[in-house]
GUMAR-285231 format. One record per residue (C-alpha): chain; residue number from 1; y, z, x. Coordinates in steps of 0.25 Angstrom, whole numbers, padded with zeros to 4 digits. Layout:
N
+------+-------+-------+-------+-------+
! fido ! filum !     v !     w !     u !
+------+-------+-------+-------+-------+
!    A !   NUM !     Y !     Z !     X !
...
+------+-------+-------+-------+-------+
***
This chain:
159
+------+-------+-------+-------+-------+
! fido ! filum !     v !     w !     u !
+------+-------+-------+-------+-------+
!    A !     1 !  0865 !  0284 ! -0054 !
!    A !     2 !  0865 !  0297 ! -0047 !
!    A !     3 !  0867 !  0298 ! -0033 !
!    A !     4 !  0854 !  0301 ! -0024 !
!    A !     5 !  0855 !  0313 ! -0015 !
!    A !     6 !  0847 !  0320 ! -0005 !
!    A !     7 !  0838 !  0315 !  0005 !
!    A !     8 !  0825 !  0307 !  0001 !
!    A !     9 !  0814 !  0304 !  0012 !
!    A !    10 !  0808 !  0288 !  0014 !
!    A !    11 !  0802 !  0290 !  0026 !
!    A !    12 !  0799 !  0298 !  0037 !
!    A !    13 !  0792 !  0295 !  0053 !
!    A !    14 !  0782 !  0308 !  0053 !
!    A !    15 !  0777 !  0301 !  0066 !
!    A !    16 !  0791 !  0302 !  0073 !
!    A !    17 !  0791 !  0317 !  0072 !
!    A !    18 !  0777 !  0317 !  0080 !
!    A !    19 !  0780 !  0307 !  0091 !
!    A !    20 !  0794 !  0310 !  0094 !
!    A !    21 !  0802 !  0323 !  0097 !
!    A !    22 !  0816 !  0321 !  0088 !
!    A !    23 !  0826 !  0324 !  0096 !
!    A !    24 !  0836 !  0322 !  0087 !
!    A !    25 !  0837 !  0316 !  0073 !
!    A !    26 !  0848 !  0307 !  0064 !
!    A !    27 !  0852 !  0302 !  0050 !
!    A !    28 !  0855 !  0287 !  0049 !
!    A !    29 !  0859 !  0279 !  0038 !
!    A !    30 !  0852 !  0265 !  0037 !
!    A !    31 !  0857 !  0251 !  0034 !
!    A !    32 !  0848 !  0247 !  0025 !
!    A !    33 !  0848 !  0234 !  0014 !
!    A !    34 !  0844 !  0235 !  0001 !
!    A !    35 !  0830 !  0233 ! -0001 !
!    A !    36 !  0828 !  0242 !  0011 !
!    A !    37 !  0835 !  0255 !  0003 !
!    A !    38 !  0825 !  0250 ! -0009 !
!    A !    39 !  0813 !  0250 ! -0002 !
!    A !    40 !  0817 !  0265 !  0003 !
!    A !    41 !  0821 !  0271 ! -0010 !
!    A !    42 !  0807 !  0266 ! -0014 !
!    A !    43 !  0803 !  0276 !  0000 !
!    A !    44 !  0796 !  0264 !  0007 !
!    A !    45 !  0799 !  0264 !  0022 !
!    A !    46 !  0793 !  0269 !  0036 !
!    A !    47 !  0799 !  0272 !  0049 !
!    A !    48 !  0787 !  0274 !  0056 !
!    A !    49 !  0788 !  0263 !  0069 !
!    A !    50 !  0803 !  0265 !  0066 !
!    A !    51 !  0815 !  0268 !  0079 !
!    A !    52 !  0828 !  0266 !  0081 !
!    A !    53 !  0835 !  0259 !  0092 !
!    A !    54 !  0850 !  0260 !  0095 !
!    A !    55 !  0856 !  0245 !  0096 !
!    A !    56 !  0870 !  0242 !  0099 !
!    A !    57 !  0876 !  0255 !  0094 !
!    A !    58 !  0867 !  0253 !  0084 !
!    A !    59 !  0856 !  0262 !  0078 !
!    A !    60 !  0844 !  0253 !  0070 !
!    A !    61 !  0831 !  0256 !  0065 !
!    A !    62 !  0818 !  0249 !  0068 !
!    A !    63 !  0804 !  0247 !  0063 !
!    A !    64 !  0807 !  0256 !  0049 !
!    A !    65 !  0800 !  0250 !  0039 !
!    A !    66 !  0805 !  0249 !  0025 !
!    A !    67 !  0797 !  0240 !  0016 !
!    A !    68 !  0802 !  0228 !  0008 !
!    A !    69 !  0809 !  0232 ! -0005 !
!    A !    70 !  0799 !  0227 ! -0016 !
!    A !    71 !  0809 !  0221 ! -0026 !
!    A !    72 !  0817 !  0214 ! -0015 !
!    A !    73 !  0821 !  0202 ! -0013 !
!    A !    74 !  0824 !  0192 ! -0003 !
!    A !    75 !  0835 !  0203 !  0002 !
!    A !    76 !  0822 !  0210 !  0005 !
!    A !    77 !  0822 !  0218 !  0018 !
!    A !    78 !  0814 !  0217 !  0031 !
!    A !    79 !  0805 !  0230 !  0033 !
!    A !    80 !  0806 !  0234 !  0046 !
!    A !    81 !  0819 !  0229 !  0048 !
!    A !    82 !  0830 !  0237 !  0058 !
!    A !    83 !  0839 !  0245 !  0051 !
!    A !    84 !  0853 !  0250 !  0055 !
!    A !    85 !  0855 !  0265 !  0057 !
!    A !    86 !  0868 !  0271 !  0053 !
!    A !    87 !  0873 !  0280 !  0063 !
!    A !    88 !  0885 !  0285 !  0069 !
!    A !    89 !  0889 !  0279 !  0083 !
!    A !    90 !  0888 !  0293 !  0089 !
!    A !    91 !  0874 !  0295 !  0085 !
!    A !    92 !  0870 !  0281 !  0089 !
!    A !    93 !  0875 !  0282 !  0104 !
!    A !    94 !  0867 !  0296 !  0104 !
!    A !    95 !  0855 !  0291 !  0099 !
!    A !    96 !  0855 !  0278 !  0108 !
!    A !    97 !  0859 !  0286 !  0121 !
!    A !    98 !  0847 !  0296 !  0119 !
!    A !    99 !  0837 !  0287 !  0114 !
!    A !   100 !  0839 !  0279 !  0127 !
!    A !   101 !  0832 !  0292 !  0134 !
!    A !   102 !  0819 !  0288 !  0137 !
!    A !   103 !  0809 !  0293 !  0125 !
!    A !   104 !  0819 !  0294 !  0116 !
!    A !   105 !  0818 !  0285 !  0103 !
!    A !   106 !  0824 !  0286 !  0090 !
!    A !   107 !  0814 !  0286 !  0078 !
!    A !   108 !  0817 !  0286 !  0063 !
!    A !   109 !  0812 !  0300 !  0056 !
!    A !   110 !  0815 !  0298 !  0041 !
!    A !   111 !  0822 !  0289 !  0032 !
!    A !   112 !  0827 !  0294 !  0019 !
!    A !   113 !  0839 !  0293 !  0009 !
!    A !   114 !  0849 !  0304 !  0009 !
!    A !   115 !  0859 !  0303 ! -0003 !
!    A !   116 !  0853 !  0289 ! -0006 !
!    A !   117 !  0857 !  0283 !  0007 !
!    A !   118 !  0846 !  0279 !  0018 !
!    A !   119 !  0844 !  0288 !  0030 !
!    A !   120 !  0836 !  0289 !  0041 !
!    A !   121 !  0834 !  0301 !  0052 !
!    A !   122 !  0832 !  0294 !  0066 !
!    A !   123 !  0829 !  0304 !  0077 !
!    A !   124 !  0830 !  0303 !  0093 !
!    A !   125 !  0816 !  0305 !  0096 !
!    A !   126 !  0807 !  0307 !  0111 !
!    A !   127 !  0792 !  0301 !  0111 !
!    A !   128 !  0782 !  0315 !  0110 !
!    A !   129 !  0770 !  0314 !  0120 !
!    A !   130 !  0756 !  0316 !  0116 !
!    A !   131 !  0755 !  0329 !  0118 !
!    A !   132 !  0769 !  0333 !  0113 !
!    A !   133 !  0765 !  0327 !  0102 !
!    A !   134 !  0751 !  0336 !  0101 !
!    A !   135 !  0761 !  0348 !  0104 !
!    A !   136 !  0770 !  0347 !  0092 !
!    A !   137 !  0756 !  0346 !  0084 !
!    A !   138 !  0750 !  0358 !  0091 !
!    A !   139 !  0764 !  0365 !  0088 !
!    A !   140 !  0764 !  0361 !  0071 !
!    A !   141 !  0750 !  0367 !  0071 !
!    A !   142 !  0753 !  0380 !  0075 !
!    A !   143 !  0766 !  0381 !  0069 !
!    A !   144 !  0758 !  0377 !  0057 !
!    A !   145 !  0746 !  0387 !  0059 !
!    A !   146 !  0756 !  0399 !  0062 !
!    A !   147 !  0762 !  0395 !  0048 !
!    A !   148 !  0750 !  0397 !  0042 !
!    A !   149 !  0746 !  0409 !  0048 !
!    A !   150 !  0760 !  0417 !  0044 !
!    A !   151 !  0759 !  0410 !  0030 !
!    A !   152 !  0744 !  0416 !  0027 !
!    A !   153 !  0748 !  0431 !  0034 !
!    A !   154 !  0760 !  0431 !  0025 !
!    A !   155 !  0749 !  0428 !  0013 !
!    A !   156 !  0740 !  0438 !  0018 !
!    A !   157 !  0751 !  0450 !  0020 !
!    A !   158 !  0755 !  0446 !  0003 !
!    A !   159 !  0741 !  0447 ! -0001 !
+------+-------+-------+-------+-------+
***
């Protein structure tokens, strides 16, 4: 059996990039049981209500939601069980003495596998506003329109 490389997306939290300004971002590995790797390799899981909290010197993930493995058995999982994060100390005791800043959260961005072990990117995170919200929309838009004007000048000047 050959062995898997790369890096192959589960699932990603679209909605954390619009509600949150990423501060700054980290890989984890994950302490996962068996049928919860199954279910995964299937590409079944969403982080969408999902945060992590810093307990005891200890990073765990909350509300991510990774179905029920189909064929399992009673050894079946739990689906939005907390899940231990995989850090190392240093990176714990930063996240856990930033996050306590008020605003400050930690939210799960993506889950993937990375040379067939389980990962996740967590990121330190502060809550947008309305309007900073409506600002980075604004921003995309015309990045986006001045895109397309270059792009159809350059066709015109070929033609």
């Amino acid at each position: 059996m050959a062995k898997e490389t790369g890096r192959k997306l589960i699932a990603q939290n679209k909605k954390a990039r619009h509600d949150y300004l990423i501060i700054d971002t980290y890989e984890c590995g994950l302490v996962l049981t068996g049928t919860e790797v199954k279910s995964l390799r299937q590409g079944r899981a969403s982080l969408v209500d999902g945060f992590v909290q810093i307990d005891g010197h200890e990073a765990w993930l909350h509300n991510v939601h990774v179905p029920e493995y189909s064929q399992g058995t009673w050894t079946n999982h739990t689906a939005r069980r907390k899940r231990k994060l995989l850090m190392h100390r240093l990176e714990i005791d930063k996240l856990e003495a930033k996050s306590q800043e008020t605003g400050h959260t930690i939210v799960p961005l993506a889950l993937y596998f990375k040379d067939g072990r389980a990962k996740i990117e967590i990121a330190l995170a502060k809550g947008k506003k309305e309007y900073d919200k409506r600002q980075t929309l604004r921003e995309k838009q015309d990045l986006r329109e001045t895109n397309r004007a270059i792009a159809s000048a350059k066709r015109r000047q070929r033609a």
